[in-house]
Biopython code that builds the backbone (N, CA, C, O; Angstrom):
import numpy as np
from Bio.PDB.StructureBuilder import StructureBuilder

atoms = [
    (1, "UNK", "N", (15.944, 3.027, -6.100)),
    (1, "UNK", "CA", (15.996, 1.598, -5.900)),
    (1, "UNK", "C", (14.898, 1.208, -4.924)),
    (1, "UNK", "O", (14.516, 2.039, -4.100)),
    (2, "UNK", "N", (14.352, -0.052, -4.971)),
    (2, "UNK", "CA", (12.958, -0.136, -4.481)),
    (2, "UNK", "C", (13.668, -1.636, -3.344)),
    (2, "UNK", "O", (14.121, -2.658, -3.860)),
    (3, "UNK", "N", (13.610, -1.441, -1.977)),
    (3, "UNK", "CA", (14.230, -2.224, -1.181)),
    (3, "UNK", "C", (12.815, -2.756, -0.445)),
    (3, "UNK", "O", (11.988, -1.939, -0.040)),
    (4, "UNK", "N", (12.606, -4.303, -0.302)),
    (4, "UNK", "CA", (11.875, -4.525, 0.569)),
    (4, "UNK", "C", (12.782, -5.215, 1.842)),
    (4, "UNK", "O", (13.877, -5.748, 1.665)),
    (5, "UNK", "N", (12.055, -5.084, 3.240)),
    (5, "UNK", "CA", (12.272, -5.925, 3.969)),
    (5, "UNK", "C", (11.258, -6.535, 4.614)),
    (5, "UNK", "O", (10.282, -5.918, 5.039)),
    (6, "UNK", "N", (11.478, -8.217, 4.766)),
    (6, "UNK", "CA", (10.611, -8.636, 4.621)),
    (6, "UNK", "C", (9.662, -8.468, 6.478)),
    (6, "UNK", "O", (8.518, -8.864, 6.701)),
    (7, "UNK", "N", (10.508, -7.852, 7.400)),
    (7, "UNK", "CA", (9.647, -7.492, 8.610)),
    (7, "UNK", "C", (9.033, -6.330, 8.932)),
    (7, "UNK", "O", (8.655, -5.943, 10.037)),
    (8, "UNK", "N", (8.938, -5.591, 7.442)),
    (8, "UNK", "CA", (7.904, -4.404, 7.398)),
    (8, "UNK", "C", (7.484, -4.051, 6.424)),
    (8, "UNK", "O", (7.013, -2.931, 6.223)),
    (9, "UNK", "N", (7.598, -5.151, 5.452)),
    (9, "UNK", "CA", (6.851, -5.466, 4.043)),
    (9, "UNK", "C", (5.197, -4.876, 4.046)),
    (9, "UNK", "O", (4.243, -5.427, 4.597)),
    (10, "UNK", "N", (5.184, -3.827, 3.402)),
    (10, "UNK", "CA", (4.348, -3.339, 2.746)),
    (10, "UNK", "C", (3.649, -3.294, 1.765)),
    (10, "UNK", "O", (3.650, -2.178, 1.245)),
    (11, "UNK", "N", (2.746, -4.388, 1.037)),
    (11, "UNK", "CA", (2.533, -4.162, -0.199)),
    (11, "UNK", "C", (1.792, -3.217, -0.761)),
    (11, "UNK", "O", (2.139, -2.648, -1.796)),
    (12, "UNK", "N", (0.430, -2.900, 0.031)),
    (12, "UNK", "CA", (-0.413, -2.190, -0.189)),
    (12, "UNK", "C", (0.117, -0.556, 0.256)),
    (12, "UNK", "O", (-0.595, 0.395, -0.066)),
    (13, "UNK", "N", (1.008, -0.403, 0.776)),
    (13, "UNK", "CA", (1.454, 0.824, 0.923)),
    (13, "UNK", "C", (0.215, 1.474, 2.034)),
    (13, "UNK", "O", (-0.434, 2.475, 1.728)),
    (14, "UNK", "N", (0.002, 0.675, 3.452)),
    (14, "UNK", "CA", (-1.274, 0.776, 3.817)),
    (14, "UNK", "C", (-0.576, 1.852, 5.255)),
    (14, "UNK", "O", (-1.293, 2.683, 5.813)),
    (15, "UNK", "N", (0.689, 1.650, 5.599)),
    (15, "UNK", "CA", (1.556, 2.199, 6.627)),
    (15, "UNK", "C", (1.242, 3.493, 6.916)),
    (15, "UNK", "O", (1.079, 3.947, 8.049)),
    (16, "UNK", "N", (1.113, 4.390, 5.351)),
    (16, "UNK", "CA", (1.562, 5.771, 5.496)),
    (16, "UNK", "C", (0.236, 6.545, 5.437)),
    (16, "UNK", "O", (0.275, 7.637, 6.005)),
    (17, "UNK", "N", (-0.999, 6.181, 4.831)),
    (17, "UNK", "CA", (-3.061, 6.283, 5.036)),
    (17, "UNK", "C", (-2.979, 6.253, 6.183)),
    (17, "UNK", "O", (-3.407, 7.168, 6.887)),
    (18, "UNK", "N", (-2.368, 5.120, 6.680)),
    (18, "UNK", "CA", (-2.855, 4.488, 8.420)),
    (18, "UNK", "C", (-2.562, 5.683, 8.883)),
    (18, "UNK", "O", (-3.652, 6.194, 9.146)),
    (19, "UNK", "N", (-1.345, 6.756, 9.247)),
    (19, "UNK", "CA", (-0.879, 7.522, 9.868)),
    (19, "UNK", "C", (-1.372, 9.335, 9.482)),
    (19, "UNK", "O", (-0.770, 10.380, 9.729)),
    (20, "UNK", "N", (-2.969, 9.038, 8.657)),
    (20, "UNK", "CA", (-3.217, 10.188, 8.421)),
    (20, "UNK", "C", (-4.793, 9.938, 8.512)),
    (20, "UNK", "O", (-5.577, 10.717, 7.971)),
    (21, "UNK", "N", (-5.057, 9.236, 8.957)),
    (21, "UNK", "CA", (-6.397, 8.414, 9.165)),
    (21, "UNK", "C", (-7.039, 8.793, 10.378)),
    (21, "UNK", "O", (-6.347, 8.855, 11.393)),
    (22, "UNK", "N", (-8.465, 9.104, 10.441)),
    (22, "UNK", "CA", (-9.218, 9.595, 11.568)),
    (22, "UNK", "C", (-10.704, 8.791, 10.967)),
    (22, "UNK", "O", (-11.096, 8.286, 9.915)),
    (23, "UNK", "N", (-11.263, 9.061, 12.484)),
    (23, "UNK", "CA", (-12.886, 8.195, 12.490)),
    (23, "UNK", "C", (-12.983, 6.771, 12.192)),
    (23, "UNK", "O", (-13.927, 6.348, 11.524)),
    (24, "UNK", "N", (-12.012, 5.954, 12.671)),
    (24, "UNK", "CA", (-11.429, 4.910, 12.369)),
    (24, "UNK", "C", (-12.156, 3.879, 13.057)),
    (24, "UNK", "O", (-11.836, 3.572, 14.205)),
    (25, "UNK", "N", (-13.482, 3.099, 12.220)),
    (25, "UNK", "CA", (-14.129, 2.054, 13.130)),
    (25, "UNK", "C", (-13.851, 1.135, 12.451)),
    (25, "UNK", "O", (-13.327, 1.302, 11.350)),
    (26, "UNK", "N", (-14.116, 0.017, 12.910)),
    (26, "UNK", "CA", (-14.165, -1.623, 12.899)),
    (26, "UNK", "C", (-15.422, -2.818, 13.051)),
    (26, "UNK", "O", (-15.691, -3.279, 14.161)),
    (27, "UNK", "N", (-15.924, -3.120, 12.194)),
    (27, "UNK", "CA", (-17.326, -4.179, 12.560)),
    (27, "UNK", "C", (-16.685, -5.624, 11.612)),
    (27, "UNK", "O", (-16.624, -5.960, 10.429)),
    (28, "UNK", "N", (-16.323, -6.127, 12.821)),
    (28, "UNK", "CA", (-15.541, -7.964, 12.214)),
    (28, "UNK", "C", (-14.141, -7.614, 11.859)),
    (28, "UNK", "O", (-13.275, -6.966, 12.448)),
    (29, "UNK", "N", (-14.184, -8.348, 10.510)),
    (29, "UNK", "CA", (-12.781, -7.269, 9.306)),
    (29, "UNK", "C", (-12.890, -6.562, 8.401)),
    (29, "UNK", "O", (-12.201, -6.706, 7.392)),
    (30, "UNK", "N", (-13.714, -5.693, 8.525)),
    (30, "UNK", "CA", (-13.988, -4.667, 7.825)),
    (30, "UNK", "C", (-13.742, -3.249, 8.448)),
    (30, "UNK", "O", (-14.391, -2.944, 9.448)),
    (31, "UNK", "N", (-12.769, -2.295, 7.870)),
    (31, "UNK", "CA", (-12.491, -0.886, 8.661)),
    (31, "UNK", "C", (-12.743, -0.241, 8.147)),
    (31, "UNK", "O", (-12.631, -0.426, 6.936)),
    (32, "UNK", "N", (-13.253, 0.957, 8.600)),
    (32, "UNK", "CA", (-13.563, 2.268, 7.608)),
    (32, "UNK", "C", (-13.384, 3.514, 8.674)),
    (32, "UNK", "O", (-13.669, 3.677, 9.861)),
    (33, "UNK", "N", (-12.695, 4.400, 7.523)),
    (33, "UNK", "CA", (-12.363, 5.612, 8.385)),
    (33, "UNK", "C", (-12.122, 6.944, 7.113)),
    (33, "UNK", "O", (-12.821, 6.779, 6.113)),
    (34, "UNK", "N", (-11.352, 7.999, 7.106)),
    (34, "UNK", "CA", (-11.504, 9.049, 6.223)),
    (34, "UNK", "C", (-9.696, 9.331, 6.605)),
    (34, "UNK", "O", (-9.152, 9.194, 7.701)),
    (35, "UNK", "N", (-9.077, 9.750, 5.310)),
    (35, "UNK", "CA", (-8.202, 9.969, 5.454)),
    (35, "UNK", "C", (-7.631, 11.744, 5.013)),
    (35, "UNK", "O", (-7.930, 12.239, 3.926)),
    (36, "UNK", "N", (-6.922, 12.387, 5.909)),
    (36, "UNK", "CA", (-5.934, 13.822, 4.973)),
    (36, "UNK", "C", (-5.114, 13.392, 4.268)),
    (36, "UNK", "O", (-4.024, 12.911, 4.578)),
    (37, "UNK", "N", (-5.836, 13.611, 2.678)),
    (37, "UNK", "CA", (-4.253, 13.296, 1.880)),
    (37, "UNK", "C", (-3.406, 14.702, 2.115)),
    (37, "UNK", "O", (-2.179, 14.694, 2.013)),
    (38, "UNK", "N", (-4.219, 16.040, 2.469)),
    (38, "UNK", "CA", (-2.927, 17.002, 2.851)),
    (38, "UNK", "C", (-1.705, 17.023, 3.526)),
    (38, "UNK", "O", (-0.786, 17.840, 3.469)),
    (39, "UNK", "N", (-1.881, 15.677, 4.375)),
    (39, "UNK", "CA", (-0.760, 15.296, 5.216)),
    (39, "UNK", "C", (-0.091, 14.056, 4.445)),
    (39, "UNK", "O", (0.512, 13.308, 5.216)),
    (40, "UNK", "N", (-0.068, 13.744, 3.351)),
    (40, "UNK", "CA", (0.697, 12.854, 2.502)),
    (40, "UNK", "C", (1.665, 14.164, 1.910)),
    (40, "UNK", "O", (1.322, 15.302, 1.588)),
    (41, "UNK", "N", (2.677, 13.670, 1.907)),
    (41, "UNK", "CA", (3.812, 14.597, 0.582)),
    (41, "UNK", "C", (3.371, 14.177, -0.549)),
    (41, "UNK", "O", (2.709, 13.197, -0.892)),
    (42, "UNK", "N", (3.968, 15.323, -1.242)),
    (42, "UNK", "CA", (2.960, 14.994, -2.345)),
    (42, "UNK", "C", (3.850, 13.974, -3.626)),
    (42, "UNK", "O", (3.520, 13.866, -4.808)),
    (43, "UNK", "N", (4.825, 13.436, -3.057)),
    (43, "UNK", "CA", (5.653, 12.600, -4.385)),
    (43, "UNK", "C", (5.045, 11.570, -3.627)),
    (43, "UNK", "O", (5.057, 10.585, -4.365)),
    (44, "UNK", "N", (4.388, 11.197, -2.272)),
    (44, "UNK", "CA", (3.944, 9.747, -2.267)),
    (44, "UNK", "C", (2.565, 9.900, -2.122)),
    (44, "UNK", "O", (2.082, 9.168, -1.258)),
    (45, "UNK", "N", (1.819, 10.602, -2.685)),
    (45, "UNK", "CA", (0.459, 10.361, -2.703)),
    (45, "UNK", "C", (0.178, 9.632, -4.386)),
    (45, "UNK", "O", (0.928, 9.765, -5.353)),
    (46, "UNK", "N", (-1.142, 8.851, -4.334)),
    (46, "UNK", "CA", (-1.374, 7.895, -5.304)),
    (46, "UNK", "C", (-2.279, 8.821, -6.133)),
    (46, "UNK", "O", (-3.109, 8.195, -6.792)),
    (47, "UNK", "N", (-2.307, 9.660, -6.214)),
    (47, "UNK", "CA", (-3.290, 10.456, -7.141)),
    (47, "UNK", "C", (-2.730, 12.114, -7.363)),
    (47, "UNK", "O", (-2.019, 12.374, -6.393)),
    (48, "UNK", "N", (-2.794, 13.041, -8.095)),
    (48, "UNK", "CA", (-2.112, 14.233, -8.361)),
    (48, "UNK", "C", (-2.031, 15.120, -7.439)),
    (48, "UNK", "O", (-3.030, 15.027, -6.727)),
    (49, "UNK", "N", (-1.251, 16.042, -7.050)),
    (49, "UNK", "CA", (-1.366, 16.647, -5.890)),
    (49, "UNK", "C", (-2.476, 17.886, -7.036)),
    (49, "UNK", "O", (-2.918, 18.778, -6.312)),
    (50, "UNK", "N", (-2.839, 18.021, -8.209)),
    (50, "UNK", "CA", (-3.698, 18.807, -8.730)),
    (50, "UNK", "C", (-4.924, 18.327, -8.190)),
    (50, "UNK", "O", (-5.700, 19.221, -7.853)),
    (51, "UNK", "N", (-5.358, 17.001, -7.993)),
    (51, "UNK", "CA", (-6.795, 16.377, -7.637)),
    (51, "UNK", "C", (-6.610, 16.948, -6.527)),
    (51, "UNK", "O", (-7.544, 17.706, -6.265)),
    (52, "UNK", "N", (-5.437, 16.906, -5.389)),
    (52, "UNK", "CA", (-5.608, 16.806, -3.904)),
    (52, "UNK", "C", (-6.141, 18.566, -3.863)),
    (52, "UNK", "O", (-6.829, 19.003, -2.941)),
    (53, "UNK", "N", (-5.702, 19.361, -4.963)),
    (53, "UNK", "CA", (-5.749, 20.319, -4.843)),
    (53, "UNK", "C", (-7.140, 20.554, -4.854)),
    (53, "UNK", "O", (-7.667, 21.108, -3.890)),
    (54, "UNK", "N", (-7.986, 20.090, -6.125)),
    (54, "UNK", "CA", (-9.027, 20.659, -6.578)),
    (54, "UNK", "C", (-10.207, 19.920, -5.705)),
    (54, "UNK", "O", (-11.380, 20.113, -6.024)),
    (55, "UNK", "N", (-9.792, 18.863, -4.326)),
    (55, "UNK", "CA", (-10.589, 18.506, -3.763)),
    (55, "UNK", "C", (-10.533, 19.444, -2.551)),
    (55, "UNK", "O", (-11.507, 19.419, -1.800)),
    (56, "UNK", "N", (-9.641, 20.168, -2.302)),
    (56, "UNK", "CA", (-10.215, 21.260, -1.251)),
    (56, "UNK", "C", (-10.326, 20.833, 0.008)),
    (56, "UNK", "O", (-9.708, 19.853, 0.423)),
    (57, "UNK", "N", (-10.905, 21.342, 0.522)),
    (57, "UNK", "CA", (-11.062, 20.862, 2.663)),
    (57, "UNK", "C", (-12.154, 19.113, 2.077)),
    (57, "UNK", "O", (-12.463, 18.545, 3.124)),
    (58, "UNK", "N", (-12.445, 18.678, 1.410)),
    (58, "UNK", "CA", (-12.743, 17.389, 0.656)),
    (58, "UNK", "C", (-11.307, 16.670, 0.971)),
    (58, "UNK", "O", (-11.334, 15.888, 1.921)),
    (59, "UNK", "N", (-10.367, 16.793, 0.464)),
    (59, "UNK", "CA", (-9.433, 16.354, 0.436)),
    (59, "UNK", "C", (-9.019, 15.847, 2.032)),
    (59, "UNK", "O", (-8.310, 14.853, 2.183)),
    (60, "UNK", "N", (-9.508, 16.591, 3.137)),
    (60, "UNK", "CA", (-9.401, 16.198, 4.193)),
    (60, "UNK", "C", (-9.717, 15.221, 5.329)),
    (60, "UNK", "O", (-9.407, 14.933, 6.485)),
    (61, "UNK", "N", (-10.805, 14.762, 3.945)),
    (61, "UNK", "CA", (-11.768, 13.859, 4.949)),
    (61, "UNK", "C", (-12.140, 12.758, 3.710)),
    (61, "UNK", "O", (-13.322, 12.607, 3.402)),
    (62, "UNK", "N", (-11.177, 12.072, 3.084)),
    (62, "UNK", "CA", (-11.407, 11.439, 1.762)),
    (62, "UNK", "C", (-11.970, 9.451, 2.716)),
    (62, "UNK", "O", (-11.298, 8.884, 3.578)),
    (63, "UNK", "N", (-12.976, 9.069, 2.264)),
    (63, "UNK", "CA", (-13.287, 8.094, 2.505)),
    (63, "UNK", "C", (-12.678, 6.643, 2.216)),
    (63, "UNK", "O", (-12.507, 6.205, 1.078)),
    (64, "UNK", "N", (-12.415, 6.051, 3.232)),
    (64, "UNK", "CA", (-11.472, 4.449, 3.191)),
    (64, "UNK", "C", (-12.443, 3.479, 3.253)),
    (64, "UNK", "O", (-13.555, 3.672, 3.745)),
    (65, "UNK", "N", (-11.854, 1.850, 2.501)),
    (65, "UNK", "CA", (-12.554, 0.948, 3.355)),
    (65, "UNK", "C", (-11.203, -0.026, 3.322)),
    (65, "UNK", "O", (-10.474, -0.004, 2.330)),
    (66, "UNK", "N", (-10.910, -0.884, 4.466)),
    (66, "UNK", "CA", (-10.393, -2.163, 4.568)),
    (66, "UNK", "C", (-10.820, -3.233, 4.669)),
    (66, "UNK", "O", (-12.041, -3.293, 4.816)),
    (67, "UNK", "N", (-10.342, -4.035, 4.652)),
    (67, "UNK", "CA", (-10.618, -5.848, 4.988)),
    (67, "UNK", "C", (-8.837, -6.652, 5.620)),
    (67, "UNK", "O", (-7.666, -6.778, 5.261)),
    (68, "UNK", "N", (-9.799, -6.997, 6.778)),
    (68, "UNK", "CA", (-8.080, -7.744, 7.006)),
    (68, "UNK", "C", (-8.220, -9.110, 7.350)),
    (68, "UNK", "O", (-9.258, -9.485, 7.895)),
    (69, "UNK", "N", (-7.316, -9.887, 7.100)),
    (69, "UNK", "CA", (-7.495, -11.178, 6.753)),
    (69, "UNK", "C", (-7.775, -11.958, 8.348)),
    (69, "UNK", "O", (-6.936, -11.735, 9.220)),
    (70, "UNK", "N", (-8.663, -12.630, 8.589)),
    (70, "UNK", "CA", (-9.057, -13.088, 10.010)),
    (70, "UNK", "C", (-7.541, -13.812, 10.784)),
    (70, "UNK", "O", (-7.051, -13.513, 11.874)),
    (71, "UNK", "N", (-7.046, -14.870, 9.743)),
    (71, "UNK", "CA", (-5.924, -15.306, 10.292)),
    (71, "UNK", "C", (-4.778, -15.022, 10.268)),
    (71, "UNK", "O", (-4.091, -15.547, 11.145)),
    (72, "UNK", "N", (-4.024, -14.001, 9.183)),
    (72, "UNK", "CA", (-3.032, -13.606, 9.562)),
    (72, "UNK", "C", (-2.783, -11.855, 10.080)),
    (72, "UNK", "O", (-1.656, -11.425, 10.326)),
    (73, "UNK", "N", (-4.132, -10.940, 10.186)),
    (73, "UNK", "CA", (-4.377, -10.022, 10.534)),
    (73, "UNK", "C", (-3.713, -9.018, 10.158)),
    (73, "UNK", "O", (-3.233, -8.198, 10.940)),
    (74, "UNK", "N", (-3.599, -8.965, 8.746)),
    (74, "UNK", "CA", (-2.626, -8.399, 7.519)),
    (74, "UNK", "C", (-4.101, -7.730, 6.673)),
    (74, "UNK", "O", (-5.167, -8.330, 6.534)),
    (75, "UNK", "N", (-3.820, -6.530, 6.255)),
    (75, "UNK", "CA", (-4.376, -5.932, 5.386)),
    (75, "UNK", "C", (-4.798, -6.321, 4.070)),
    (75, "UNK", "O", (-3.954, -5.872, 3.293)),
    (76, "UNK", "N", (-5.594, -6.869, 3.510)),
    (76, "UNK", "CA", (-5.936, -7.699, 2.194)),
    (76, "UNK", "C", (-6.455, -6.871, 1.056)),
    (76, "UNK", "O", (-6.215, -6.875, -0.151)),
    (77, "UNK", "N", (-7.147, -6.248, 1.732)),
    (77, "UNK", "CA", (-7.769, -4.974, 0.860)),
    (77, "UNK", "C", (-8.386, -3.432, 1.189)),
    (77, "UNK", "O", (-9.221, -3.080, 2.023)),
    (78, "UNK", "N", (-7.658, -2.698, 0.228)),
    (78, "UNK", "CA", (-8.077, -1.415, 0.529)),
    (78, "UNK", "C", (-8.644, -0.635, -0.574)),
    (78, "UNK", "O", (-8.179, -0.632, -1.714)),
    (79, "UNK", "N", (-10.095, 0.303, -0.025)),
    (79, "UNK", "CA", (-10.374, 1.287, -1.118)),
    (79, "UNK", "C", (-10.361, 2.571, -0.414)),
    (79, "UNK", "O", (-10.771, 2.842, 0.715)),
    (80, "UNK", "N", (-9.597, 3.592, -1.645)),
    (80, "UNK", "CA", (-9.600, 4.343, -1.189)),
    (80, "UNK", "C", (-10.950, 5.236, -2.299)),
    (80, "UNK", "O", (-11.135, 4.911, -3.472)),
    (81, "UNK", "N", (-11.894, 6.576, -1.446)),
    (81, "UNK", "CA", (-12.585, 6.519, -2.613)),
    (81, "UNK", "C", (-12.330, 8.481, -2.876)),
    (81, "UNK", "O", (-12.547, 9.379, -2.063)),
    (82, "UNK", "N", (-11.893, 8.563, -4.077)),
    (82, "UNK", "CA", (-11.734, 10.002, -3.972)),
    (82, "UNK", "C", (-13.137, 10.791, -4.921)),
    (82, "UNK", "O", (-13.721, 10.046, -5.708)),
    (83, "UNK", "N", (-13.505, 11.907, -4.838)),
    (83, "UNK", "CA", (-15.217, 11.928, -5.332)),
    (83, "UNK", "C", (-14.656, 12.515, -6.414)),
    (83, "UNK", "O", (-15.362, 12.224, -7.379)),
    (84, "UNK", "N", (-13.579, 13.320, -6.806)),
    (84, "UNK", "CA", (-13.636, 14.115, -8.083)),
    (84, "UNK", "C", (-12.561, 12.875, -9.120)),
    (84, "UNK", "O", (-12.772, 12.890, -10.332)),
    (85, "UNK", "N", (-11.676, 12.063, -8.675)),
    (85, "UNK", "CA", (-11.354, 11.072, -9.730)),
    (85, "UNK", "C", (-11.987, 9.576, -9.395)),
    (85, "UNK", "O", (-12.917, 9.368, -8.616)),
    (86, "UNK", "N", (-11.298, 8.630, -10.129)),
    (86, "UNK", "CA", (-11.405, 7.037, -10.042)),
    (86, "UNK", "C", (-11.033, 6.477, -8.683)),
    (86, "UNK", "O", (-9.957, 6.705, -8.130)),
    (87, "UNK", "N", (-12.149, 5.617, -8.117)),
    (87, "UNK", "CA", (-11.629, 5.253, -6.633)),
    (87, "UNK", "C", (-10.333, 4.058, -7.030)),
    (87, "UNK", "O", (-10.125, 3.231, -7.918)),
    (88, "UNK", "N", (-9.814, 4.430, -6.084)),
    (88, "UNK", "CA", (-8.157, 3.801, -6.347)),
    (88, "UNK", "C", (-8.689, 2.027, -5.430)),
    (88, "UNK", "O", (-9.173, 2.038, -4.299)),
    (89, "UNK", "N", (-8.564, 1.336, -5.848)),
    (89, "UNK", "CA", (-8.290, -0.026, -5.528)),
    (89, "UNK", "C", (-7.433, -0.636, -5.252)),
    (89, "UNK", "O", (-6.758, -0.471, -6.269)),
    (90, "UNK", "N", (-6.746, -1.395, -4.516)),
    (90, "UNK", "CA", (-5.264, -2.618, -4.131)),
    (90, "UNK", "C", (-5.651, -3.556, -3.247)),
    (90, "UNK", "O", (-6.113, -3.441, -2.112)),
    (91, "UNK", "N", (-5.412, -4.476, -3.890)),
    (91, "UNK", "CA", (-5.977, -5.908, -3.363)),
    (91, "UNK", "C", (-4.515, -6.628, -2.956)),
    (91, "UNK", "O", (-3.451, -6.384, -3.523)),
    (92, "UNK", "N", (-4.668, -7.398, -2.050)),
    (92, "UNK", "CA", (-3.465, -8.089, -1.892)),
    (92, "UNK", "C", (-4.182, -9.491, -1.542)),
    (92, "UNK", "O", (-5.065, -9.424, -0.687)),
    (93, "UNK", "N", (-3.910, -10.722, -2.091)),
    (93, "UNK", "CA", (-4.569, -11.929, -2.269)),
    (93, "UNK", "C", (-3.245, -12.858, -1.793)),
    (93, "UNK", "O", (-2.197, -12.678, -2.412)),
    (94, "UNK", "N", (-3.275, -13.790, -0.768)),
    (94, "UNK", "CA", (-2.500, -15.108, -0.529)),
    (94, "UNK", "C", (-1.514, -14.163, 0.405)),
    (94, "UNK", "O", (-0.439, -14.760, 0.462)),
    (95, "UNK", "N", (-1.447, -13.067, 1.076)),
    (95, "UNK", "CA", (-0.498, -12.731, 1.556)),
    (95, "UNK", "C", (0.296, -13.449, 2.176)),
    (95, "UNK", "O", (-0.259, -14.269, 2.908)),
    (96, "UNK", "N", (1.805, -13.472, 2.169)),
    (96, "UNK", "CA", (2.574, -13.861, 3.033)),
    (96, "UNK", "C", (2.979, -15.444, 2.518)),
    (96, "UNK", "O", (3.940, -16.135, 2.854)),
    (97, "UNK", "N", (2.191, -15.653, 1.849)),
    (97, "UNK", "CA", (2.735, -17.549, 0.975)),
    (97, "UNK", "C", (3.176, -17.967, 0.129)),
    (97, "UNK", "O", (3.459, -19.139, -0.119)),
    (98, "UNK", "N", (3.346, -16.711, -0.665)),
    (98, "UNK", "CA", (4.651, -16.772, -1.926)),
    (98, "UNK", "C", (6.080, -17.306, -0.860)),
    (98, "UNK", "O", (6.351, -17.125, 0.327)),
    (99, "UNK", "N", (6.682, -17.948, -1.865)),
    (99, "UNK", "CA", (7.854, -18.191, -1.911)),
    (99, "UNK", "C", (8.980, -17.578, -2.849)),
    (99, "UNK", "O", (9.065, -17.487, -4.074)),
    (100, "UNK", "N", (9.899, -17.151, -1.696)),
    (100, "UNK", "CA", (11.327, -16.526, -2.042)),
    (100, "UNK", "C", (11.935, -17.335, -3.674)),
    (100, "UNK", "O", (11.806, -18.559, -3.702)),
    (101, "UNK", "N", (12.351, -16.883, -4.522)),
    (101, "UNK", "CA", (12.750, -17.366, -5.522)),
    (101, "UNK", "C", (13.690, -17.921, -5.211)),
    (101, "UNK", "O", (13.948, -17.602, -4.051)),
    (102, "UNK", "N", (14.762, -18.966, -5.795)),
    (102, "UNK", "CA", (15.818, -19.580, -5.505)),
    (102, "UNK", "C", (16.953, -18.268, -6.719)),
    (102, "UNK", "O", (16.371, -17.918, -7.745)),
    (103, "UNK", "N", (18.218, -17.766, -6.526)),
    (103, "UNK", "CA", (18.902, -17.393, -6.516)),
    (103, "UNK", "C", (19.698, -18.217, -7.995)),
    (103, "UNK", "O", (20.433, -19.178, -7.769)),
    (104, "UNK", "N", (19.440, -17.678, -9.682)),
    (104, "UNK", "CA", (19.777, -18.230, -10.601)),
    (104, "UNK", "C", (21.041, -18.285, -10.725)),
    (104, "UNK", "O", (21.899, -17.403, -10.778)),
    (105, "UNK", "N", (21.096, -19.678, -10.779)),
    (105, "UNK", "CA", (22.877, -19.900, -11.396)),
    (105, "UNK", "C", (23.456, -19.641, -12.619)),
    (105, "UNK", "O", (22.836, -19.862, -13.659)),
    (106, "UNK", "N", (24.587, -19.190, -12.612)),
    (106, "UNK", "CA", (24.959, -18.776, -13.765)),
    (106, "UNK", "C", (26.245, -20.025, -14.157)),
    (106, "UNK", "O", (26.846, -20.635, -13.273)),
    (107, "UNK", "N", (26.465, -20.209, -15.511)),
    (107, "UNK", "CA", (27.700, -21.140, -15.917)),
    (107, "UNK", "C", (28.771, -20.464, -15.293)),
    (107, "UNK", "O", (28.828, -19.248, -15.109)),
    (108, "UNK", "N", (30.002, -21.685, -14.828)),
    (108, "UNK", "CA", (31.116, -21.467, -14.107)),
    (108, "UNK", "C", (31.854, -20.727, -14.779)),
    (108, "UNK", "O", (32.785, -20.262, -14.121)),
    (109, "UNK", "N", (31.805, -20.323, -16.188)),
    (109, "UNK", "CA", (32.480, -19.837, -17.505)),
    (109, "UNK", "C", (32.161, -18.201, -16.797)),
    (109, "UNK", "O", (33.172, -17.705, -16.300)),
    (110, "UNK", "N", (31.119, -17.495, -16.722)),
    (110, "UNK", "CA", (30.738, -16.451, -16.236)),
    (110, "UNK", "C", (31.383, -16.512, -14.766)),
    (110, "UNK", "O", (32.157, -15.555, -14.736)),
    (111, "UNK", "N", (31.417, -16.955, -13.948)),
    (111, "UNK", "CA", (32.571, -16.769, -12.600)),
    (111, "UNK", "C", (33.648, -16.637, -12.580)),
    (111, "UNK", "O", (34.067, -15.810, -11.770)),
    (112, "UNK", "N", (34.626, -17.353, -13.425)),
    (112, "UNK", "CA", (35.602, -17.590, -13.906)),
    (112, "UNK", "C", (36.140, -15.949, -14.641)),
    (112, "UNK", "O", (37.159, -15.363, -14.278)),
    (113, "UNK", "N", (35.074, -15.388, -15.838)),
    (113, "UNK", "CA", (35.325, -14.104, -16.147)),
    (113, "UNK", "C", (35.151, -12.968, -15.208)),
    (113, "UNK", "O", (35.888, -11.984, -15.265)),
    (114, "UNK", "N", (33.934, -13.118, -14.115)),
    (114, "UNK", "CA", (34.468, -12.288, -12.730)),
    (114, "UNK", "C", (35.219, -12.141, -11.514)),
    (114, "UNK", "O", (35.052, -11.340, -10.595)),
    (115, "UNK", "N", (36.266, -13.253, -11.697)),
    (115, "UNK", "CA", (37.581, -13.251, -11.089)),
    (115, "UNK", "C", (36.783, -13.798, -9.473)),
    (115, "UNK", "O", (37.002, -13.415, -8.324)),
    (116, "UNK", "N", (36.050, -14.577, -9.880)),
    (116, "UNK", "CA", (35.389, -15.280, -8.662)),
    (116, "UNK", "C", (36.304, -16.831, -8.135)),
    (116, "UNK", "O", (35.896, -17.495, -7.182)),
]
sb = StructureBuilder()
sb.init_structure("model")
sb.init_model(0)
sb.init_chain("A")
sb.init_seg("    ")
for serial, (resi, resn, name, xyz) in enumerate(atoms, 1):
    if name == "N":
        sb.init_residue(resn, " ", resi, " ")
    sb.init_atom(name, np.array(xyz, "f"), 0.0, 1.0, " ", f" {name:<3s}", serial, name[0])
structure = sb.get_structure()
């Protein structure tokens, strides 16, 4: 089951890179640093633990870039770039300004049959 909450809402899944991340600079909003996917488990890494394999001490030092949004200082975009597959991309656009759906009503006929 996939639970968000919304005071550590993650979209980009940027939490768990961050915490394996070294050489970590900053010029404006733009970050770049190198990440160990060896220190990801391997059911939450975004690419095969066969790639992580066949990238070797590579794998240790895999190249990032960010962008974070000036005003709400939220992560907008990340690349991650791996050299032996497809650099993985996630963009997150309008963060934070969606609106919560309203909660669909169902006919009183359906309440009525759940002893509501």
């Amino acid at each position: 089951m996939l639970v968000f909450d919304r005071d550590s809402f993650d979209p980009l899944g940027v939490a768990l890179p961050a915490s394996v991340a070294s050489g970590v600079t900053q010029d404006g909003l733009a970050i770049a640093g190198a990440l160990d996917l060896t220190r990801i488990p391997a059911d939450q890494l975004v690419i095969s633990g066969a790639t992580v394999k066949k990238l070797g001490d590579q794998a240790k030092a895999v190249p990032f870039t960010a962008v974070v949004d000036e005003a709400t200082g939220t992560v907008t975009k990340l690349k991650i770039s791996v050299l032996c597959a497809k650099a993985c991309h996630f963009t997150s656009e309008k963060f934070g300004t969606a609106k919560m759906p309203a909660a669909p009503k169902a006919p009183s006929a359906v309440y009525a049959w759940l002893s509501y």
